[in-house]
C-alpha distance (Angstrom), angle and dihedral (degrees) to the residues before:
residue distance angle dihedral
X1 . . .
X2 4.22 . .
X3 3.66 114.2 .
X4 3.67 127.1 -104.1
X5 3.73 95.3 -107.9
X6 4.20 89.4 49.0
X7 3.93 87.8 50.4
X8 4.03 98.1 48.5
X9 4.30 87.8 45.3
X10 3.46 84.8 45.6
X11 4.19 90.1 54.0
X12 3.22 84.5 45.1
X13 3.49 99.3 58.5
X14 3.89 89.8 55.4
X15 3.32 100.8 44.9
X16 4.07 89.9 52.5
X17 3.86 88.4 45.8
X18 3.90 87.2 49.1
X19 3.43 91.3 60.2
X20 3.52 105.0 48.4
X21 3.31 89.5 52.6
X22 3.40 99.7 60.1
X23 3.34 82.7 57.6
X24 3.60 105.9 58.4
X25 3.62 87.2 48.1
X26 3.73 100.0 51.2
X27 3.74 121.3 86.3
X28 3.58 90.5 -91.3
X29 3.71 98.1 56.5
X30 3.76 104.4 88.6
X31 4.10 85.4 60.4
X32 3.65 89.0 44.1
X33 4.10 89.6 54.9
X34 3.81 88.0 49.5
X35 3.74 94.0 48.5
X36 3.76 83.6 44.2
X37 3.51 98.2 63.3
X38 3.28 101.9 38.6
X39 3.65 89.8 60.4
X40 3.93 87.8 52.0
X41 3.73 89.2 48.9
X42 4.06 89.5 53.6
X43 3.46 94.4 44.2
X44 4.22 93.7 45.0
X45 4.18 78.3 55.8
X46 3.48 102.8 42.7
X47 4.02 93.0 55.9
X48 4.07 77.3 48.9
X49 3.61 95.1 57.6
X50 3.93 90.5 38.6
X51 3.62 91.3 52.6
X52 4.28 84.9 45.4
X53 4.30 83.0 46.7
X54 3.66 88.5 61.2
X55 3.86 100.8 50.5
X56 3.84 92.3 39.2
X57 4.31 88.7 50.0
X58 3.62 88.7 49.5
X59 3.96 98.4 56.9
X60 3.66 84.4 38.0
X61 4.00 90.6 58.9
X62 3.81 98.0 39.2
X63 3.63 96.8 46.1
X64 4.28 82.9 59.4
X65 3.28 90.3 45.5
X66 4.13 96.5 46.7
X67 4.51 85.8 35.9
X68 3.43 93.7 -120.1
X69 3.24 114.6 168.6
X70 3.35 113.0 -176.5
X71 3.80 91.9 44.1
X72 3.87 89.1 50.7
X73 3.82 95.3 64.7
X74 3.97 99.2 39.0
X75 4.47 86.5 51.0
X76 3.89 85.2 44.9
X77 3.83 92.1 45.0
X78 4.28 84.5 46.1
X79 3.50 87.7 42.6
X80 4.09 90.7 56.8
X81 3.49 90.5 42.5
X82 3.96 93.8 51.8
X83 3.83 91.5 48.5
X84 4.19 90.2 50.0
X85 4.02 82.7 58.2
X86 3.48 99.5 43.1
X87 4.06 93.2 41.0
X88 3.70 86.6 56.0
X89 3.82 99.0 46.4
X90 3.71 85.9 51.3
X91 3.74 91.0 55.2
X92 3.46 96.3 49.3
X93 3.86 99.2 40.7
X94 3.91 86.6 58.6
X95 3.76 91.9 47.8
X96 3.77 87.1 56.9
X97 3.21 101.9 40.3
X98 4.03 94.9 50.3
X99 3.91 87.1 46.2
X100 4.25 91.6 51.6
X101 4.52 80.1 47.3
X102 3.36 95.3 56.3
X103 3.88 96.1 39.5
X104 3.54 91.7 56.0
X105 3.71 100.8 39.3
X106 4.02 88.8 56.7
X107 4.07 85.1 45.1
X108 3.42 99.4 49.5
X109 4.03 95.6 29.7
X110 3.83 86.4 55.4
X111 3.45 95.5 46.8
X112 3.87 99.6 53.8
X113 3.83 85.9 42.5
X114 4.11 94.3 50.6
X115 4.65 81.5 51.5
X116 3.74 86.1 39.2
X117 3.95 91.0 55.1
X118 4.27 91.7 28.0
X119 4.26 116.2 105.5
X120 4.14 91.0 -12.9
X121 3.93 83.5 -65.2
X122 4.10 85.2 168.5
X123 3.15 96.2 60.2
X124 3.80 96.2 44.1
X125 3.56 91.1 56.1
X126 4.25 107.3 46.7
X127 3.59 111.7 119.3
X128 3.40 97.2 8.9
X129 4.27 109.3 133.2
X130 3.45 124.1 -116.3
X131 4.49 88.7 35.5
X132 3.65 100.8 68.3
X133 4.05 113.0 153.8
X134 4.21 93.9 10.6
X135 3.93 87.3 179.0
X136 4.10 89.3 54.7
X137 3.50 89.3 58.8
X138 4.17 107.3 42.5
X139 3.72 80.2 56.6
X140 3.22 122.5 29.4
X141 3.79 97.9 23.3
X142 3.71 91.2 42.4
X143 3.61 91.8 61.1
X144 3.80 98.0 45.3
X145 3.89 88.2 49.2
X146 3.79 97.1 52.2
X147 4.21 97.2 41.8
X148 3.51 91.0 43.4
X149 3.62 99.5 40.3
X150 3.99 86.3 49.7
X151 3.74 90.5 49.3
X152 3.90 96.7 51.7
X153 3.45 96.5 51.1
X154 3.56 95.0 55.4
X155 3.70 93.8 48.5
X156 3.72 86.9 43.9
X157 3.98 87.6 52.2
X158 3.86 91.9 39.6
X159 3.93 91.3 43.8
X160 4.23 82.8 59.3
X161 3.77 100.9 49.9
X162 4.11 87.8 39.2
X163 4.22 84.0 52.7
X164 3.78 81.2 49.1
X165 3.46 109.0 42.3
X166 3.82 98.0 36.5
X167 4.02 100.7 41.3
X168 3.77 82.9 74.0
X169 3.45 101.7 44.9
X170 3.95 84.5 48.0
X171 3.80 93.7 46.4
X172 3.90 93.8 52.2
X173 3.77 93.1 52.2
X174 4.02 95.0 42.8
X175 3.74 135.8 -22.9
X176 3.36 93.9 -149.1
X177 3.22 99.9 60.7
X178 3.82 91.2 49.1
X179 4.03 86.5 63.2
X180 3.91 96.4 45.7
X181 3.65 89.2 55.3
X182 3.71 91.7 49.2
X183 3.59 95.4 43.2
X184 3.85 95.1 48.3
X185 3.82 90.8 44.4
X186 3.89 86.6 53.5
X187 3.48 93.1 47.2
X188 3.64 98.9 46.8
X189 3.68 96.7 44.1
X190 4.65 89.6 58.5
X191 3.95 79.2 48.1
X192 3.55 96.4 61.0
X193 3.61 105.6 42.2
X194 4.01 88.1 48.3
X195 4.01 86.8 54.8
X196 3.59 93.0 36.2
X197 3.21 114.1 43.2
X198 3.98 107.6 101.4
X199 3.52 82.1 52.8
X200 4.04 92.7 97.9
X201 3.84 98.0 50.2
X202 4.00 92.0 47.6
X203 4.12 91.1 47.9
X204 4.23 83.5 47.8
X205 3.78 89.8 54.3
X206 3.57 94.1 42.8
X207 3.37 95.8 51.0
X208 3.71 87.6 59.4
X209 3.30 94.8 39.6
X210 3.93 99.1 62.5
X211 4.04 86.4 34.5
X212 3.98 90.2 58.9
X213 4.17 85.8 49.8
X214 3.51 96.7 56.1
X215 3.37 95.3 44.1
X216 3.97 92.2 46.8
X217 3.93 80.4 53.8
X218 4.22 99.5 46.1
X219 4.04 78.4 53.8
X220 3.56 94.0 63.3
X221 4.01 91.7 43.2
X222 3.91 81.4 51.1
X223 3.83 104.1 54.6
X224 3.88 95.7 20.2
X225 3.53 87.3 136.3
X226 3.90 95.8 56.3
X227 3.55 92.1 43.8
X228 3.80 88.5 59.2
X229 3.34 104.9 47.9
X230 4.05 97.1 41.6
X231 4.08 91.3 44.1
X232 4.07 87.7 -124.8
X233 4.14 82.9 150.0
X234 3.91 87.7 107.5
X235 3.40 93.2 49.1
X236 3.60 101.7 48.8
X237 3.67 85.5 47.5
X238 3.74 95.3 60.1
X239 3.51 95.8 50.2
X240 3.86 93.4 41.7
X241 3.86 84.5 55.1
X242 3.50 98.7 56.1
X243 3.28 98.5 41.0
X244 4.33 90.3 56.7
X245 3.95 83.3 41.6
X246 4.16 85.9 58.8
X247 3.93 87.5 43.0
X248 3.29 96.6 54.9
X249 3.79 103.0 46.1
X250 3.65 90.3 53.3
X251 4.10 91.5 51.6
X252 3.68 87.1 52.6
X253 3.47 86.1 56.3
X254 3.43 93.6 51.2
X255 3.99 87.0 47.3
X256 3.30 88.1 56.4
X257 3.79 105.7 55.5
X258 3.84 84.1 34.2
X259 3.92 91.1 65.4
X260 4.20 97.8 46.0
X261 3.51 82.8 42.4
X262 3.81 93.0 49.7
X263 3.75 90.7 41.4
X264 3.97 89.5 62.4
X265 3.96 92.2 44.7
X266 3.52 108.3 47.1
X267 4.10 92.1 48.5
X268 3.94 85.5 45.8
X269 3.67 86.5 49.6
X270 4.16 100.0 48.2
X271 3.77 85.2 44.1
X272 3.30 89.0 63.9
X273 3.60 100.9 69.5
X274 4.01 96.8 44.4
X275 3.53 94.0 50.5
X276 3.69 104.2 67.1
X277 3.75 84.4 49.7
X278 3.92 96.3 58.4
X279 3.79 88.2 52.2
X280 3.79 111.7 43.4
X281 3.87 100.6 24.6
X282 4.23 97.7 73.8
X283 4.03 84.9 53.9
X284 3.70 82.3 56.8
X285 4.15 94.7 48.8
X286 3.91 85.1 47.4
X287 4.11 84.9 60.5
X288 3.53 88.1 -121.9
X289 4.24 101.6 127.5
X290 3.37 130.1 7.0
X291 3.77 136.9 -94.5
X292 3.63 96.6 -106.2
X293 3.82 92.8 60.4
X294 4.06 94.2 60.0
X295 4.16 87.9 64.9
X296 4.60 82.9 45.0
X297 4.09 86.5 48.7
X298 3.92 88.1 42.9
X299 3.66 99.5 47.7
X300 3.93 95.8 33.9
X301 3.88 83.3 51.2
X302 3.74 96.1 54.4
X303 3.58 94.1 38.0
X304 3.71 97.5 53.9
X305 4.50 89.9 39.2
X306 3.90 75.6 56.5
X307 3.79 103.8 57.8
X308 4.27 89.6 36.6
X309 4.31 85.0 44.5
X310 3.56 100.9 59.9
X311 3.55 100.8 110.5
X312 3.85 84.7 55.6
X313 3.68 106.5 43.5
X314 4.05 90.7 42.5
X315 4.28 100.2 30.1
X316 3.93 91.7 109.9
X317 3.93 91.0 47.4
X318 3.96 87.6 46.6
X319 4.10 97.4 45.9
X320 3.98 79.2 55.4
X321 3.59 96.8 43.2
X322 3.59 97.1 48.6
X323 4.19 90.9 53.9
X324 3.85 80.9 58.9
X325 3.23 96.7 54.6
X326 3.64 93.3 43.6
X327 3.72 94.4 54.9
X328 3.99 98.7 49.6
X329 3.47 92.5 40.9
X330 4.59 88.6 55.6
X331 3.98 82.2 42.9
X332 3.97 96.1 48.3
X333 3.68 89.0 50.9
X334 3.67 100.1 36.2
X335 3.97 88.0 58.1
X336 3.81 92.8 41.9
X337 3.96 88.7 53.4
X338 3.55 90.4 45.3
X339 4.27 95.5 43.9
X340 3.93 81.6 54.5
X341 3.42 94.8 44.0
X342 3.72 94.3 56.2
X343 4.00 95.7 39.4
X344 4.02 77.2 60.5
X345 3.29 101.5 53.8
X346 4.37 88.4 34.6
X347 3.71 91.7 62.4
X348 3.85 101.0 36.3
X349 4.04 86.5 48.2
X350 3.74 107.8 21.5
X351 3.71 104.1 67.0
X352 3.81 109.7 77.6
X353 3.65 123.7 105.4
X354 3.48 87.8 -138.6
X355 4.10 141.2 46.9
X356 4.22 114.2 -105.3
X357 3.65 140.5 -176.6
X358 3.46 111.6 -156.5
X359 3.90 116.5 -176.5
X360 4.05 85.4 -32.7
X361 3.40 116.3 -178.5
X362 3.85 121.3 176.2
X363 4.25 124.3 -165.6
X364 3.77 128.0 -175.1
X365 3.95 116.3 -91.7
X366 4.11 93.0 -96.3
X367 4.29 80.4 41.3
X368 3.85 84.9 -128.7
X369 3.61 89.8 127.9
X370 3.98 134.0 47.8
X371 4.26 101.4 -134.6
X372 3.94 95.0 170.3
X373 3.76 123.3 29.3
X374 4.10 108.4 -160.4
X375 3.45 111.0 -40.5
X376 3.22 123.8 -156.2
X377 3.97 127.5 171.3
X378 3.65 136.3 112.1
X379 4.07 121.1 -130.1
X380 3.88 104.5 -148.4
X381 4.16 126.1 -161.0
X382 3.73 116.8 -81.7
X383 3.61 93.2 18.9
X384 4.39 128.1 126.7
X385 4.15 112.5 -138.6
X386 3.55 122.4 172.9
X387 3.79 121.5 -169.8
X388 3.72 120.9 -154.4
X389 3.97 137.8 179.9
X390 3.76 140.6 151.0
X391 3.54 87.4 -125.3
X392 3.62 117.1 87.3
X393 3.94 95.7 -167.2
X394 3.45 84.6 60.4
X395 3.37 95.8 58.8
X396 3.48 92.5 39.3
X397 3.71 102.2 57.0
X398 4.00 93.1 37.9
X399 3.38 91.0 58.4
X400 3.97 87.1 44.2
X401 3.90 92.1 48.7
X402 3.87 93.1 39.8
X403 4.23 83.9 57.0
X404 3.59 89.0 52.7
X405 4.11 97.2 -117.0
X406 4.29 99.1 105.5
X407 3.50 120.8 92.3
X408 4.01 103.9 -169.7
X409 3.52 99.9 86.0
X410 3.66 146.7 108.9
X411 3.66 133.6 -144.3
X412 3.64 131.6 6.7
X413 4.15 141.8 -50.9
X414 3.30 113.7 -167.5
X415 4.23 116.9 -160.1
X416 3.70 136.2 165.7
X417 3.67 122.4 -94.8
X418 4.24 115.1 -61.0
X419 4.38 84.9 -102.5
X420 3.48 87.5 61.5
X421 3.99 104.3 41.0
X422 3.98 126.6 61.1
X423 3.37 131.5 -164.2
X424 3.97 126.6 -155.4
X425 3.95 112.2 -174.5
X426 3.71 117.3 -149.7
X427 4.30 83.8 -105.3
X428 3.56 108.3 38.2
X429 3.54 120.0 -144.7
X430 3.88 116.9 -135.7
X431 4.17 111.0 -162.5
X432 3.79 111.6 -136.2
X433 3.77 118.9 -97.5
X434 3.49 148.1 71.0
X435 4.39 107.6 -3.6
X436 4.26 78.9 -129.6
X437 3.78 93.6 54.1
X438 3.56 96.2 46.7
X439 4.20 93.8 49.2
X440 3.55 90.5 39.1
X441 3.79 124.4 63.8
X442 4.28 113.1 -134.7
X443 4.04 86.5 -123.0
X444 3.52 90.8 53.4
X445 4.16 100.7 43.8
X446 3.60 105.4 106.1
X447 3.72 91.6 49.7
X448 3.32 104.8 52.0
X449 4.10 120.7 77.6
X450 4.02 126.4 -138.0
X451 3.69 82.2 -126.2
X452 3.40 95.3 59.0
X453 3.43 102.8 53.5
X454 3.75 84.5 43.3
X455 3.97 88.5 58.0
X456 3.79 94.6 46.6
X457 3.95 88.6 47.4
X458 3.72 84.0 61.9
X459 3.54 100.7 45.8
X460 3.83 81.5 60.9
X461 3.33 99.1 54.9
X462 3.67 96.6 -106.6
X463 3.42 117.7 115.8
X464 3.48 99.0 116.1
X465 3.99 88.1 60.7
X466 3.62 80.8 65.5
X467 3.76 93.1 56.8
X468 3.61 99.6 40.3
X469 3.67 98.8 59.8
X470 4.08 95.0 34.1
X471 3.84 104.5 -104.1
X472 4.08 142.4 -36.2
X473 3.81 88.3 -72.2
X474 3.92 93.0 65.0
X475 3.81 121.1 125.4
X476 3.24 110.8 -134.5
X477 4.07 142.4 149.9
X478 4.22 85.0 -120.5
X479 4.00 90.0 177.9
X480 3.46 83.9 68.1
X481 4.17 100.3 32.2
X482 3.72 102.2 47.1
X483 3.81 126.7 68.3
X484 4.17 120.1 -123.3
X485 3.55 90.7 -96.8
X486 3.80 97.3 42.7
X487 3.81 86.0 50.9
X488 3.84 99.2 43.5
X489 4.42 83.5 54.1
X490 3.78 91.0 50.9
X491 3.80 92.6 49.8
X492 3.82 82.5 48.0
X493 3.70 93.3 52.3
X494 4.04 86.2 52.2
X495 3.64 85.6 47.6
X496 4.38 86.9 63.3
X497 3.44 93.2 43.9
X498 4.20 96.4 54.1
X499 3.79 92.1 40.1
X500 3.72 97.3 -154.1
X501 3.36 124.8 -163.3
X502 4.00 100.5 -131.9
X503 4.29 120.4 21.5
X504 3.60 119.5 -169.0
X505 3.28 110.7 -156.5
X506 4.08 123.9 -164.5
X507 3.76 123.1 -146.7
X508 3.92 93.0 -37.4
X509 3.71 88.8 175.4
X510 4.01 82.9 80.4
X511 3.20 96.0 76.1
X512 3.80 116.1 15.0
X513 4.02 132.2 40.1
X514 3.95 125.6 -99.9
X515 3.71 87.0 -108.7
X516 3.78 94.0 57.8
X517 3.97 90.0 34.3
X518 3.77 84.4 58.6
X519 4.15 93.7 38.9
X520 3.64 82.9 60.7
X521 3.46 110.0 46.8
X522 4.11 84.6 55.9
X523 3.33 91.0 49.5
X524 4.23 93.1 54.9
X525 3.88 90.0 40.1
X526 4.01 93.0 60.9
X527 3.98 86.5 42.7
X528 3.73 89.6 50.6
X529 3.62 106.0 -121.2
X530 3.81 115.1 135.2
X531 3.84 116.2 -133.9
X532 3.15 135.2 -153.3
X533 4.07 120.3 -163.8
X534 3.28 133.8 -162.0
X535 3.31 117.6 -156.0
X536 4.09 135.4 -114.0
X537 3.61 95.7 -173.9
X538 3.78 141.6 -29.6
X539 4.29 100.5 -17.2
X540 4.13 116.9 -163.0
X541 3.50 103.4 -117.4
X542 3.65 91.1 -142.0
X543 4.08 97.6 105.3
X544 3.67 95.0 45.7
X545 4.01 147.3 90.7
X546 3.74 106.3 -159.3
X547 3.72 131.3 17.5
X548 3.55 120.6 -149.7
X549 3.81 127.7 -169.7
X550 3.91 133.7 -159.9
X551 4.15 113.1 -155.5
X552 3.42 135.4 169.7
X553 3.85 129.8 -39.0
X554 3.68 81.4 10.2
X555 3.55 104.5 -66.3
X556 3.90 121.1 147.5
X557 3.76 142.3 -169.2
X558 3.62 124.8 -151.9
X559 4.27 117.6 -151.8
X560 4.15 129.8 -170.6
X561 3.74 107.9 -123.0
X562 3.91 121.7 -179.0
X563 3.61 93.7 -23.0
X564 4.15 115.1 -142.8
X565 3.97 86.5 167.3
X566 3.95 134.3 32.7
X567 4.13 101.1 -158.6
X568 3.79 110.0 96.6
């Protein structure tokens, strides 16, 4: 059976290949190929010219060494001229390799974003192991994969041609030599990976590990206020402690392994340059080359160690590189599986033109306690339900499982498709942006007025909004602007616009008055949208259809209001 070690390089493998094919598929990819091989061309010319280098530098040397004028100047004139070339490929090859970086960070970053956003896949995929801190790795890991993914190929690429161009150059001055270099290469290369090779699970865990910190730290920015007014500072602080305290034990891990790795490297590394020496130079004692062709043997020596060393000289950047790879490859699939998941469960539940419990039975989060005991009702179009119980949880996680975001449940709800169903929570959340954008849906853009929205503003009450922040095009973080009840009326407002045909609406009492509550509900019956509230506190009955009410132990009664219909 293959090892461990040959199976994870082998997942590896595919998940890198994955990637880049996605890629060259996307809409970017034809650029990409173009960038691609004009790196390849660069590189294919810069071994050329290195290969040109080492001819030109010998002359250059020998004539010193033999005083020959004339020789001198024209190899230092050749010399200049080389270095122009090479300068210039160098420019350009970093251009284009910086340009194919950023093309396929914005492909790749947009990509896991567009999943990220697709069929609620971040909720789907909190707390599950193995995709801790998902926004730490579409950025930050993202652009470490694509950079150094870039930059190893090309070495990897240049490495070949430098293999090909120099093993000649090597051969013709002294077999021998040839074979030590491929021999020590060889030998150093086994070396490494046995030193190095819990390298890539320690880099994975740190990566986590410093992720998990900053995010423990963003929390506190988040709920600063909280924090301060409950005295949850000591708290925060003891979980912020051993969190660093697990941080830094793995990095001196990672120290660790670094230095015996290190050890190995840099002593393979100064070898390097005293080895070419011991060979070539007594064939130069013996009068049997000349000077010039010691500094060829040297640099075609380290040149061609180089492109059979890269495993050694660049094992600590590929241990972390592969732990990149590792973790957006388990995100990528964990938000496919869960965008698939979700279409599922979309088109076997979304597709009624109505609302339905079937057999629905609803528990607490820990599923200690039974909150809804087999319901069974159907909530038809044009019809006014309000849901009541003394239990907030209740409420709470009905709401919660109605939306489609609860997980302790049993049995079925069937809704219409997401155009045709709204949800308002009992604390709105308003995106930042322009006051327009957030009222107005992007589908719905062109057809709606700025007097419009200035007329429904005012039906709300909230005209002076308008004023206070200088007009519906203001840019403002309006989360953190507006009050709850100034929120809950612009998600109402958005609510007109959209016209849905069903709006469930959570504990509206929170934020607006019974009057209003009751204002509203009119206002969606002539519009046609069915709604469905549920309940703060005691609710008139007088705008409604059908009553229903949650007990104990999950037990619930169902009671025919002012009826406008007769099917249940």
């Amino acid at each position: 059976m293959p090892s461990k070690s040959k199976l994870n390089q082998s997942q590896s493998w595919l998940r890198l290949s994955s990637i880049i094919r996605q890629l060259i598929l996307s809409k970017q990819g034809p650029t990409a190929i173009r960038y691609g091989i004009t790196l390849v061309i660069l590189v294919i010319l810069f071994n050329v010219f290195n290969v040109i280098n080492s001819y030109v530098g010998r002359d250059f040397i020998s004539s010193i060494e033999q005083k020959n004028t004339n020789a001198f100047y024209t190899n230092a004139l050749l010399y200049a001229f080389v270095f122009i070339i090479s300068s210039a490929i160098g420019s350009v090859y970093r251009y284009a390799e910086e340009r194919l970086g950023i093309l396929w960070r914005e492909q790749l970053t947009w990509r896991l974003t567009e999943n990220y956003l697709t069929e609620r896949t971040y909720h789907q995929i909190i707390g599950k192991p193995g995709i801790e801190n998902p926004d730490q790795r579409i950025t930050d890991d993202v652009k470490s994969f694509t950079t150094t993914t870039i930059s190893f190929t090309l070495l990897f690429i240049g490495g070949v041609f430098s293999a090909i161009s120099f093993s000649g150059v090597l051969w013709s001055i002294n077999p021998v030599l040839f074979l030590v270099a491929v021999t020590y290469a060889l030998t150093g290369t086994v070396s490494t990976i046995f030193l190095g090779k819990s390298l890539i699970r320690i880099n994975y865990d740190q990566l986590d590990m410093e992720a998990s910190y900053r995010a423990d730290l963003l929390h506190i920015r988040q709920h600063a206020e909280s924090i301060a007014v409950t005295h949850r500072e000591a708290r925060m602080s003891v979980r912020l402690k051993s969190r660093l305290r697990k941080l830094v034990n793995n990095f001196r891990k990672l120290i660790s392994v670094n230095l015996r790795l290190s050890l190995f490297t840099n002593s393979y590394n100064y070898y390097i340059q005293i080895i070419p020496m011991l060979i070539i130079a007594p064939s130069y004692m013996r009068g049997e080359i000349e000077f010039g062709v010691i500094t060829q043997a040297a640099l075609a020596f380290t040149t061609l160690l180089n492109a059979f060393s890269l495993i050694v000289t660049q094992f600590q950047s590929i241990s972390a590189f592969s732990a990149v790879v590792k973790r957006l490859h388990s995100l990528d699939t964990a938000m496919l599986q869960a965008e698939t998941e979700s279409k599922s469960l979309r088109e076997s539940n979304y597709n009624a033109d109505e609302i339905g419990f079937e057999n629905f039975t609803l528990y607490s989060n820990d599923k200690s306690k039974l909150l809804v005991d087999n319901l069974q009702l159907t909530i038809h179009r044009n019809e006014r339900w309000l849901i009541t119980s003394l239990d907030e949880t209740v409420k709470l996680s009905l709401f919660r499982s109605i939306v489609g975001i609860s997980n302790h449940s049993e049995g079925r709800i069937k809704k219409p498709n997401w155009e045709e169903i709204l949800f308002l929570p009992e604390q709105p959340y308003l995106p930042p942006g322009r006051l327009r954008n957030v009222i107005v849906p992007a589908y719905l853009n062109l057809e709606v007025s700025d007097a419009a929205i200035l007329k429904e503003l005012k039906n709300m009450g909230l005209e002076s909004l308008v004023r206070r922040f200088g007009g519906i095009r203001a840019l403002k973080e309006w989360d953190e602007e507006l009050s709850l009840a100034e929120k809950y009326k612009i998600a109402v407002i958005r609510i007109l616009f959209v016209k849905p045909k069903f709006l469930i609406l959570d504990r509206p009492g929170s934020s607006l008055g019974k009057f209003e509550i009751s204002k509203l509900l009119k206002l969606f019956h002539r519009l046609g949208v069915t709604t469905v509230v549920i309940a703060k506190d005691e609710e008139t009955v007088l705008e409604y259809d059908y009553h229903l009410n949650i007990s104990h132990f999950g037990k619930w009664t169902l009671s025919p209001l002012h009826l406008t219909h007769t099917n249940l």
